[in-house]
C-alpha positions as CSV (number, residue, x, y, z in Angstrom):
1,X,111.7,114.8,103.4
2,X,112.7,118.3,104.2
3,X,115.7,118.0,106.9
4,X,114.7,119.7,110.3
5,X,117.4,118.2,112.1
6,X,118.3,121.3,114.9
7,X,115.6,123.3,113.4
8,X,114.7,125.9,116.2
9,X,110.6,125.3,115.3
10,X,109.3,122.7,113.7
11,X,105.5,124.1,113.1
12,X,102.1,121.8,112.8
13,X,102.0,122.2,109.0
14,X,105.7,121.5,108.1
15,X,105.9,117.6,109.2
16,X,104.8,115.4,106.5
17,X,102.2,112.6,107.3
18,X,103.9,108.5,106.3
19,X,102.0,106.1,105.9
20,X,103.2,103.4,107.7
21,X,100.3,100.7,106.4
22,X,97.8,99.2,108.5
23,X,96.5,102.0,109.9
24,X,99.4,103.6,111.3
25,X,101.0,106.3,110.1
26,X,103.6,109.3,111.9
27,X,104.8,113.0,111.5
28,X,108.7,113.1,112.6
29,X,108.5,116.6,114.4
30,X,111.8,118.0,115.8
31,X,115.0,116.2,116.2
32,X,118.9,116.4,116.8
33,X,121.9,113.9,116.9
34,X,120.7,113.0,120.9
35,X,117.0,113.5,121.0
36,X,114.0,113.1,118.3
37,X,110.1,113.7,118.9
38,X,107.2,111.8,116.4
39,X,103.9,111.8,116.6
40,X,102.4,108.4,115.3
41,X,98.9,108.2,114.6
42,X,96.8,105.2,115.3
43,X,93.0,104.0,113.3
44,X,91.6,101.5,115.7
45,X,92.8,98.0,115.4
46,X,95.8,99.4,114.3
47,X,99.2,97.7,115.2
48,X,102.7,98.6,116.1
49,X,104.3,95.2,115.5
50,X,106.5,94.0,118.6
51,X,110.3,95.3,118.2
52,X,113.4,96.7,119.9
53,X,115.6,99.2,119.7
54,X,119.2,100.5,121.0
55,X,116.9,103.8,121.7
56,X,115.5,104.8,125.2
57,X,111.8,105.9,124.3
58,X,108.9,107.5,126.3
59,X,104.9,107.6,124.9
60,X,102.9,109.5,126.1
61,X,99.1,108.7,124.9
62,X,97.8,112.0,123.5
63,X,94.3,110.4,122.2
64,X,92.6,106.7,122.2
65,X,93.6,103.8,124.2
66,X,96.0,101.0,123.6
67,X,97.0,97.8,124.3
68,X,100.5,97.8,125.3
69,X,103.1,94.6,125.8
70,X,106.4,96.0,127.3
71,X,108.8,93.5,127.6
72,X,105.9,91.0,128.7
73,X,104.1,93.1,130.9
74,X,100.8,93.8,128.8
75,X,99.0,96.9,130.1
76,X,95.8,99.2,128.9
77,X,96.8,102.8,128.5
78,X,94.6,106.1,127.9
79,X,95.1,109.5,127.3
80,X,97.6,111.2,129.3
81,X,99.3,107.7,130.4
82,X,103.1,107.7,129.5
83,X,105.5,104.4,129.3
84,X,108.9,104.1,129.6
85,X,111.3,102.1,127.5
86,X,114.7,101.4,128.1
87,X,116.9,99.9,125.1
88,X,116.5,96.8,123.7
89,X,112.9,96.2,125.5
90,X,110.5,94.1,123.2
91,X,108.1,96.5,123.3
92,X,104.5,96.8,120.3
93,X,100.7,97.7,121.0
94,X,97.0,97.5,119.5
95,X,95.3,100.3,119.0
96,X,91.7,99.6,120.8
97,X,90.5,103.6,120.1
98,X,91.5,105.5,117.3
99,X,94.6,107.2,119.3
100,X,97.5,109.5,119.0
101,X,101.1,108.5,120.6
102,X,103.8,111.1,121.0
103,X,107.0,109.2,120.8
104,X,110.5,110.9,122.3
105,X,113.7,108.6,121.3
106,X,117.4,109.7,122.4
107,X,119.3,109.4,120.5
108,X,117.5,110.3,117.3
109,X,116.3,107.2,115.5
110,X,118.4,107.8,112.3
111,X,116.7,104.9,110.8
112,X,113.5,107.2,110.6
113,X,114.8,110.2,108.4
114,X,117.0,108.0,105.5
């Protein structure tokens, strides 16, 4: 992957699409040492497995509708809902729409560009 880290633009093209399996996959957009944006695409039925992370994170649902378990609350979210998560928060979701999440971490989520 081409390093953007503190590139000034980051434009729609340049971000490569992963495949993450299972109907999930994400383009890392722009990032530095203290902040990182990815957008992580969703097929319905689609799931991002329960995890934590020493990360704060915010979603914000661009497309679709999930099924969110933060910490043990379980909520449905739609487009233009945004969650909250502080660090270390069990946090995964279900994809019940074919959706679109935009993910912020701070700090970057190193683990994502080795």
């Amino acid at each position: 992957m081409k390093e953007r880290r503190n590139a000034k633009y980051v434009l729609a093209g340049e971000p490569v699409l992963e495949d993450l399996g299972g109907g999930v996959s994400r383009k890392i957009l722009a990032y530095g040492d203290d902040l990182m944006q990815v957008m992580v695409f969703f097929e319905k039925g689609g799931v991002g497995a329960m995890h934590s992370h020493p990360h704060t994170q915010l979603t914000h649902v661009l497309e679709g509708s999930f099924e969110f378990v933060i910490d043990g609350e379980k909520r449905i979210v739609t487009k233009g809902d945004t969650l909250y998560k502080t660090p270390n928060i069990p946090h995964g979701c279900v994809c019940l729409e074919k959706g679109i999440l935009l993910d912020t971490f701070t700090p970057c989520r190193e683990d994502f560009i080795k």
